[in-house]
C-alpha positions as CSV (number, residue, x, y, z in Angstrom):
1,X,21.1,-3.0,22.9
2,X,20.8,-0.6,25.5
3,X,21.9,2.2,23.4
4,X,19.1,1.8,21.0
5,X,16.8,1.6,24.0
6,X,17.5,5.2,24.9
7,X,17.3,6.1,21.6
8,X,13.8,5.1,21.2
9,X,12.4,6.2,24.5
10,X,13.4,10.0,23.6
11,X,12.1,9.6,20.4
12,X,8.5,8.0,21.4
13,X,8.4,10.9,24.0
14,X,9.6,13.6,21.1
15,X,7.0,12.2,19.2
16,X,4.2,11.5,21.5
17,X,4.6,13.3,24.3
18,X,4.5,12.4,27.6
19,X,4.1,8.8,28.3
20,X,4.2,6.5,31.2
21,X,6.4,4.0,32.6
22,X,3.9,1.3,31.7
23,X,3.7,2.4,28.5
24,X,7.1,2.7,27.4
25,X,7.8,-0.8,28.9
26,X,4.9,-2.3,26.7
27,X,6.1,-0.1,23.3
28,X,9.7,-1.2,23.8
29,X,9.5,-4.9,25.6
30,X,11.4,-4.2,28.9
31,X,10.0,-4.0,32.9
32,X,9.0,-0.8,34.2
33,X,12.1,-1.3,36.7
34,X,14.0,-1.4,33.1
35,X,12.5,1.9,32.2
36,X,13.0,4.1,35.2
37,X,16.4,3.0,35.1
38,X,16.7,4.3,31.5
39,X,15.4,7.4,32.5
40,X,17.8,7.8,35.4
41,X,20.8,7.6,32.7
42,X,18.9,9.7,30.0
43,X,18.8,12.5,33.0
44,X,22.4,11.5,34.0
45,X,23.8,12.0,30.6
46,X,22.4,15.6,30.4
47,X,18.8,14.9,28.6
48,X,16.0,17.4,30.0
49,X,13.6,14.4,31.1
50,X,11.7,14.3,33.9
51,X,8.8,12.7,35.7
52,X,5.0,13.3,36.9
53,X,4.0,11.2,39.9
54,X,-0.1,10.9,40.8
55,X,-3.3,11.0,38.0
56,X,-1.9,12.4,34.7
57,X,1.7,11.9,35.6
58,X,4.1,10.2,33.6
59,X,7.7,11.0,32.2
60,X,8.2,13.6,29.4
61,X,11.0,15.7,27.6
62,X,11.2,19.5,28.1
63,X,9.2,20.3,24.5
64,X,12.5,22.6,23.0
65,X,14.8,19.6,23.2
66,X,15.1,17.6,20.3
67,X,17.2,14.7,19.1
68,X,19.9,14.3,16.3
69,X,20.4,11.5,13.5
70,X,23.6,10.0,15.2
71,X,22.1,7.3,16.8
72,X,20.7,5.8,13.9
73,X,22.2,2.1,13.6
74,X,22.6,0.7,10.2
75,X,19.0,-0.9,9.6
76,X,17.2,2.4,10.2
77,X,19.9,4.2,7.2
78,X,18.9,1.2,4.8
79,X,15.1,2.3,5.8
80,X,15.4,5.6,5.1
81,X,17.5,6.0,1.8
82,X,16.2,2.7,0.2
83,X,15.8,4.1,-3.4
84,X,12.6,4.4,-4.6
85,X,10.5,5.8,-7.2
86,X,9.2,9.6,-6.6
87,X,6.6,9.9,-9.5
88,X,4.2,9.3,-6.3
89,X,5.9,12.3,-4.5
90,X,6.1,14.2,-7.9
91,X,1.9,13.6,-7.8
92,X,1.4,15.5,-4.7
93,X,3.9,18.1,-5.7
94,X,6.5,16.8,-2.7
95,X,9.2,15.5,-5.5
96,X,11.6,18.7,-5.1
97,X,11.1,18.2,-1.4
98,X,11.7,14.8,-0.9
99,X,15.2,14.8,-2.8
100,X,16.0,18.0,-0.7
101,X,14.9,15.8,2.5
102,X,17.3,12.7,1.3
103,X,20.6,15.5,1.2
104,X,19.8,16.9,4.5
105,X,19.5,13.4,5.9
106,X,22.6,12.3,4.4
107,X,24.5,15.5,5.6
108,X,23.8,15.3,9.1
109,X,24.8,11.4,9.6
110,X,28.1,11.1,11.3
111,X,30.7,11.0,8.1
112,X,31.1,7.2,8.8
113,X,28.0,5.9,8.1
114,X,27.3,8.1,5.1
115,X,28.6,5.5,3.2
116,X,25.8,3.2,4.1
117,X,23.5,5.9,2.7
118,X,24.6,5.3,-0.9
119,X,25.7,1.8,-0.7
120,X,22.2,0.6,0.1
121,X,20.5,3.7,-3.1
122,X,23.2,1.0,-5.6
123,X,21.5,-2.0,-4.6
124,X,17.9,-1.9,-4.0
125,X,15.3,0.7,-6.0
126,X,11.5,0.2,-5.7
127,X,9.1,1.0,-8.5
128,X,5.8,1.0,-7.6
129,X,4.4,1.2,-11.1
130,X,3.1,-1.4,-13.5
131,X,5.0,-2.2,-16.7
132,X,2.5,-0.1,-18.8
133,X,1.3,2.8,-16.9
134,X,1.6,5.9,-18.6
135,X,3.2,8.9,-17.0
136,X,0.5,11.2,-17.3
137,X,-0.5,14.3,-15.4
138,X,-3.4,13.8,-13.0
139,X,-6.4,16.2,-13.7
140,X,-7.9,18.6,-11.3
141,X,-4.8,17.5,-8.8
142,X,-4.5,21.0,-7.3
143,X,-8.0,21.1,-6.6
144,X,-8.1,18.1,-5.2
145,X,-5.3,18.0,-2.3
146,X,-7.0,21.6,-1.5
147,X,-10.4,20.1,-0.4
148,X,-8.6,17.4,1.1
149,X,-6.2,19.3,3.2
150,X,-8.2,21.9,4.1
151,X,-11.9,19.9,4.4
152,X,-13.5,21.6,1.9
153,X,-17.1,19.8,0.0
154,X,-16.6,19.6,-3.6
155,X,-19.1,19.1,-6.2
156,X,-17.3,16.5,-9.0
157,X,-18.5,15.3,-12.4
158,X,-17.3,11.2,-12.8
159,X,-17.3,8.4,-15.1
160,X,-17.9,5.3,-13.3
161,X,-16.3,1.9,-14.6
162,X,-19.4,1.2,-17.2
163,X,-18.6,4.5,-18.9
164,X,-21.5,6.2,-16.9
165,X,-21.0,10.2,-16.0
166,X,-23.2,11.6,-13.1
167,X,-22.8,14.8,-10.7
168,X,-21.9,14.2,-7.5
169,X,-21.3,16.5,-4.2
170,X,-18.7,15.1,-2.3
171,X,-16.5,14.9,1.2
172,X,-13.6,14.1,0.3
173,X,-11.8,12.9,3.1
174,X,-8.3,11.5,1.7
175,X,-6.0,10.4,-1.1
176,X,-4.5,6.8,-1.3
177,X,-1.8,5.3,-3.8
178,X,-2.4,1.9,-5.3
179,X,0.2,0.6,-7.2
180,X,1.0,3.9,-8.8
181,X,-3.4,4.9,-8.7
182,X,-4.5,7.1,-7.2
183,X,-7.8,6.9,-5.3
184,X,-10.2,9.4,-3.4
185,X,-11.9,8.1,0.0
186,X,-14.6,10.8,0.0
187,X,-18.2,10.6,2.2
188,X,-21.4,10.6,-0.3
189,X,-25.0,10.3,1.4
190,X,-23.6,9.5,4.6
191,X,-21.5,6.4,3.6
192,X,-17.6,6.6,1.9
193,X,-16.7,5.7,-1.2
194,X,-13.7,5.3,-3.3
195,X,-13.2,7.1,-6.5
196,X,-10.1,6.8,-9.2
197,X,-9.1,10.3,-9.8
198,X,-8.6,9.9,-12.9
199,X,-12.2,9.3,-13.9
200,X,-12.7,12.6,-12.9
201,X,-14.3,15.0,-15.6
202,X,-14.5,18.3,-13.4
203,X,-14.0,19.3,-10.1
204,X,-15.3,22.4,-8.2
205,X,-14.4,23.2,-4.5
206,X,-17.4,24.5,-2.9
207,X,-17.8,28.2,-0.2
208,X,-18.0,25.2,2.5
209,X,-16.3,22.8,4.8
210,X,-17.4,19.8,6.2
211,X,-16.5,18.3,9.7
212,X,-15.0,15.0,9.6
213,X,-15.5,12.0,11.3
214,X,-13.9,11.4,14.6
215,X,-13.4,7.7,14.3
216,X,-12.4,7.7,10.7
217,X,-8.7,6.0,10.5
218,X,-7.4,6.2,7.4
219,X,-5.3,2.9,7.6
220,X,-7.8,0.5,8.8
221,X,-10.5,1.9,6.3
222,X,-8.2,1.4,3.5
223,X,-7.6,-2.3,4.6
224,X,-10.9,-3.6,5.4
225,X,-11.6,-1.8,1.8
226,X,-9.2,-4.2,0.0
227,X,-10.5,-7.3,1.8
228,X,-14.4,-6.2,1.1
229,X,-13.0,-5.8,-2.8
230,X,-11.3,-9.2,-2.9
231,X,-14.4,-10.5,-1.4
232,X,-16.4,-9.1,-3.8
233,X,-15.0,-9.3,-7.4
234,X,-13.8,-13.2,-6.2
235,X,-16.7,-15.1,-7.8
236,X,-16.0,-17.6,-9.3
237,X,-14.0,-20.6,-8.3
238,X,-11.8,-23.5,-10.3
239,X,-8.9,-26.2,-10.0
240,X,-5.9,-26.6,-12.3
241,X,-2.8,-28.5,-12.3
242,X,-0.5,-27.4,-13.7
243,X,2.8,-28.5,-14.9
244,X,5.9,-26.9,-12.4
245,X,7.8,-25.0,-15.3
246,X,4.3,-22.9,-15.4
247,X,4.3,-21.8,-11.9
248,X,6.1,-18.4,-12.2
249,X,3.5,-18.1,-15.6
250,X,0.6,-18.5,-13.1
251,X,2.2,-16.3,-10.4
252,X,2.8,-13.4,-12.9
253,X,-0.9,-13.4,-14.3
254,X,-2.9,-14.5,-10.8
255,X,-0.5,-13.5,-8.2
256,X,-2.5,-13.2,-5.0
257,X,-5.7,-15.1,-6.4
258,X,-4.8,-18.5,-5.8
259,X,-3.4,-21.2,-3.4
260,X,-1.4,-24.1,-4.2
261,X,-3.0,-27.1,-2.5
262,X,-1.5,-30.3,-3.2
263,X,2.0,-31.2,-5.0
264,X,2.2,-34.8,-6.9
265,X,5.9,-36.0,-5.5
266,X,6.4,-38.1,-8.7
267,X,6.0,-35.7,-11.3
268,X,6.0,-32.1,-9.6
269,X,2.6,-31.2,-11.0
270,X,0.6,-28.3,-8.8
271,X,-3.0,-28.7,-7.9
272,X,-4.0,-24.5,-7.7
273,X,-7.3,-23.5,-6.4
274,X,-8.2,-20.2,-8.4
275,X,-10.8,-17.3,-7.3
276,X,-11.5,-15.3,-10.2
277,X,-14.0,-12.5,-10.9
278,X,-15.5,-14.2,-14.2
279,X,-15.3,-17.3,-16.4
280,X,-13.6,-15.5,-19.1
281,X,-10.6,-14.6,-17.0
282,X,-10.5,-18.7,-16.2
283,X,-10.6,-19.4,-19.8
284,X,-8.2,-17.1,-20.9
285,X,-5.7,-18.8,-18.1
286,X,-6.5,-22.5,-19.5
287,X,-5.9,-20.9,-23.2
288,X,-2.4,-19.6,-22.2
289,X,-1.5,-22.9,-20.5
290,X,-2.3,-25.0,-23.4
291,X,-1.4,-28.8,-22.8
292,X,-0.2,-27.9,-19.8
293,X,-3.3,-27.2,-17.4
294,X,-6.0,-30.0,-16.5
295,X,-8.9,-28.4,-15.8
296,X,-9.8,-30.5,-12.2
297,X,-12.8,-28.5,-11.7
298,X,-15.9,-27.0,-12.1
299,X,-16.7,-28.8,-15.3
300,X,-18.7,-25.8,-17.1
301,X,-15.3,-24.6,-17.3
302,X,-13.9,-27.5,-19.1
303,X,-17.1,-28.0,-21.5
304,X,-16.5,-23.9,-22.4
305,X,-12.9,-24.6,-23.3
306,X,-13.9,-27.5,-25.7
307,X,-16.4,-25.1,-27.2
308,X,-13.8,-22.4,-27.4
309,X,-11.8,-24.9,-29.4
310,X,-14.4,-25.8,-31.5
311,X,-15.6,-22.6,-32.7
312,X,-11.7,-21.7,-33.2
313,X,-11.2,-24.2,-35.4
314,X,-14.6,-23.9,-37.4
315,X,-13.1,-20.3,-37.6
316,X,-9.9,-21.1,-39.0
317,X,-11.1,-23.8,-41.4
318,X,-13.5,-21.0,-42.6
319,X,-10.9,-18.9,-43.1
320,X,-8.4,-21.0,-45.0
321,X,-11.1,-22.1,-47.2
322,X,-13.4,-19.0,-48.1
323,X,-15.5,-20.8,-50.7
């Protein structure tokens, strides 16, 4: 719709500045004949926009002028007052702001689509946290978003995943959310690494700042991280099948570590390629399965399952007859 169109291009140019023609018609899919007759009615309507011709030029607002929620259609509302949890906002010490934010967004949508608003908060809420996860304080947090907001080195005491506690003097550059963990992205000896603060023993901010990297992206570092970590820990490789009425067992347990690659039409049995960091993890699958998993392949795996067996029953026997 054209409406929405002209909504967008004055809030890509509130946002970003001055652009040009070719670049709105890329961002929103039109021609640049399109665009520069958008702009026409944008200035016709009363909208301080106006145009640069020659190097540098382009089409910007005047920098006081901003625009106002009523042109939000009914998609965007569900986007914005989706209900979700704010323990991560509570974390960072936004959770006071971010229900403030929510009641100034609702009061300043035109009275007919506040309803939207709390019709979409009744029927969808996302919880990013695990089942389990305790709702504990983070340590040091304070201290933490200081150095990262403000750039400052800070020399950190932390237990790595063995149990191992080392000094280290770090830049910490940000702070990332993983299902309900956080993390800190901070440059060590000229490389980053990720940290989970809350293996952090102590934390001092040091008298100095650092200077950050120019082409560090936040974003893209964070994503090539995951695949690098998937890559990593996945070593070790195995085939079930699996009866059907186990899938959503599977899925709940593995979700995101294997592929489905055939289907038997007859009897609805899965054939699921697995990538696993150990051995134990596969056994422990084929354990909860029972009689229905066949192990396809490798067949270590199957020859440690029968051993498992064994040595179960040796210990059961031994323990139902102590003499």
């Amino acid at each position: 719709m054209r409406a929405d169109r002209l909504l967008s291009i004055m809030l890509l140019l509130q946002t970003r500045g001055k652009q040009t023609t070719q670049a709105l018609a890329h961002e929103l899919g039109v021609s640049r004949r399109t665009i520069l007759r958008d702009i026409d009615a944008l200035s016709y309507a009363g909208v301080p926009i106006y145009a640069d011709g020659g190097h540098g030029g382009g089409i910007a607002l005047d920098e006081n002028y901003r625009t106002t929620l009523t042109g939000l259609n009914e998609a965007e509302i569900r986007v914005l007052f989706i209900s979700e949890n704010t323990q991560l906002m509570n974390d960072i010490g936004l959770g006071e702001a971010t229900k403030h934010l929510r009641h100034k967004l609702s009061a300043a949508l035109p009275l007919e689509q506040q309803s939207i608003a709390e019709q979409v908060r009744q029927r969808i809420y996302l919880d990013p946290a695990w089942w389990w996860q305790d709702d504990i304080s983070l340590p040091f947090w304070s201290e933490l978003q200081k150095a990262v907001f403000e750039d400052y080195r800070i020399q950190v005491t932390y237990e790595n995943f063995n149990g191992e506690v080392a000094e280290r003097l770090l830049e910490p550059y940000s702070l990332v959310a993983k299902a309900a963990q956080w993390y800190l992205i901070a440059k060590r000896d000229g490389a980053y690494r990720l940290y989970r603060v809350a293996r952090f023993h102590s934390i001092q901010i040091q008298n100095t700042h650092f200077e950050r990297e120019n082409g560090f992206d936040l974003i893209k570092f964070w994503h090539e991280h995951l695949k690098e970590f998937r890559e990593s820990i996945a070593e070790y490789t195995f085939t079930l099948r699996i009866h059907p009425d186990r899938l959503g067992f599977v899925q709940s347990l593995m979700a995101g570590r294997f592929q489905i690659t055939w289907t038997d039409p007859q009897t609805g049995w899965k054939t699921l390629r697995f990538q696993v960091e150990t051995m134990d993890l596969a056994k422990m699958l084929v354990f909860g399965l029972g009689n229905q998993a066949v192990i396809v392949d490798p067949p270590e795996l199957r020859e440690a399952i029968l051993r498992g067996i064994q040595a179960l029953q040796t210990t059961t026997q031994q323990q139902d007859d102590p003499k």
